[in-house]
C-alpha positions in Angstrom: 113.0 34.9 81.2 113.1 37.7 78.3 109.8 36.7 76.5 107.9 36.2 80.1 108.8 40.2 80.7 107.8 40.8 76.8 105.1 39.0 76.6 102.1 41.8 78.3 103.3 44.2 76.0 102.8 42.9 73.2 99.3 41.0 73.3 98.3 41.0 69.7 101.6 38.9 69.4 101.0 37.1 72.2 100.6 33.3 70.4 103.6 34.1 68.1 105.6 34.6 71.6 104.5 31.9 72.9 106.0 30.0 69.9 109.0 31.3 70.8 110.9 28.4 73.4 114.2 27.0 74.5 113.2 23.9 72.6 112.7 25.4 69.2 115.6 26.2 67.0 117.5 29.7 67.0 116.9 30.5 64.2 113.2 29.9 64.3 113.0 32.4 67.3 115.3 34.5 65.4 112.6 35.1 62.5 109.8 35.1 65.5 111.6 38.3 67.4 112.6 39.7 63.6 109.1 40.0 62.4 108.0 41.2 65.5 110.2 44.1 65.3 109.8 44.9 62.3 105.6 44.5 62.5 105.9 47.2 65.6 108.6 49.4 63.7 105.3 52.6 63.3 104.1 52.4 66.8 105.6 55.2 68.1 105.6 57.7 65.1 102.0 56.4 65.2 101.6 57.5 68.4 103.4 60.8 67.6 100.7 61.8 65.3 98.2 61.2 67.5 100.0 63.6 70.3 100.2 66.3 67.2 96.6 65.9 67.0 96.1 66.0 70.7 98.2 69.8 70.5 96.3 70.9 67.5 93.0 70.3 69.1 93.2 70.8 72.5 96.1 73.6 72.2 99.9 73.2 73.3 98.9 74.9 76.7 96.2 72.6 77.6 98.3 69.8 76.7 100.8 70.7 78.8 98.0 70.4 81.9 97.1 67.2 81.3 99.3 65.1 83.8 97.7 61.8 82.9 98.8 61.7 79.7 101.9 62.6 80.4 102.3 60.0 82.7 101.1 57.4 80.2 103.4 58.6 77.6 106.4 58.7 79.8 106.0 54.8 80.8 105.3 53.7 77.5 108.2 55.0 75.4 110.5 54.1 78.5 109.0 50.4 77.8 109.0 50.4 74.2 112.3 52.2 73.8 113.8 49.2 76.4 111.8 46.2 74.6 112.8 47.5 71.6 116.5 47.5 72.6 115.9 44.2 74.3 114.6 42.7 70.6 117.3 44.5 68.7 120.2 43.3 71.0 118.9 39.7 70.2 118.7 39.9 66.9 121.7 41.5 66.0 123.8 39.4 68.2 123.1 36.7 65.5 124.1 38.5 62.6 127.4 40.3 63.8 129.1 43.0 62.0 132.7 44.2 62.1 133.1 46.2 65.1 129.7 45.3 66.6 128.6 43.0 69.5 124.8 43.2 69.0 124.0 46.8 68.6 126.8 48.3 70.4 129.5 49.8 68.3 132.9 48.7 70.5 135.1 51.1 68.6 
C-alpha cells in the first residue's frame, strides 16, 4: 500500500505512519499526511545549502568529480520529489478546488 512504500523514507515519522490505517477515519489520516508534509516542506532547500557549501569549499570543479554524491543526490530528489507528489495528490484530493482533481489542473 502507499504508506508501506512511504514509510523507509521517512523514519523520524515512522510511529505517526504507522497511525495512519484503513480503520482510522479519513480525516484523521488526512491531518497525519498534512503535517507530515508540511514538517518536511525545508528538506530540500536544506539540502541545497548544504550542496552550496559543498561548491564553496571544495570548488565547483571538484564537485563536479565527485560521482557519489551525485548519485546520492539524483535518487533522493527523484524520491522526495515522487513522495512528495504522492502526499500532495492525497491531500488535495480531499479538499478539491474548481478545476482541480488533486493537484492536477484539468483545464
Amino acid at each position: 500500500t502507499f504508506y508501506r512504500i512511504i514509510v523507509p523514507y521517512f523514519p523520524p515519522d515512522r510511529p505517526t505512519l504507522l497511525l495512519v490505517d484503513a480503520t482510522r477515519p479519513v480525516d484523521v489520516t488526512q491531518e497525519l499526511l498534512s503535517k507530515i508534509y508540511d514538517r518536511h516542506s525545508n528538506v530540500v532547500p536544506l539540502l541545497a545549502l548544504g550542496v552550496a557549501e559543498l561548491k564553496r569549499d571544495f570548488g565547483t570543479a571538484a564537485f563536479r568529480d565527485l560521482p557519489d554524491i551525485h548519485q546520492f543526490l539524483d535518487g533522493f530528489y527523484m524520491s522526495r520529489i515522487g513522495i512528495r507528489m504522492l502526499i500532495g495528490q492525497h491531500v488535495a484530493l480531499k479538499t478539491q478546488q474548481e478545476d482541480y482533481i488533486g493537484l492536477i489542473n484539468i483545464k
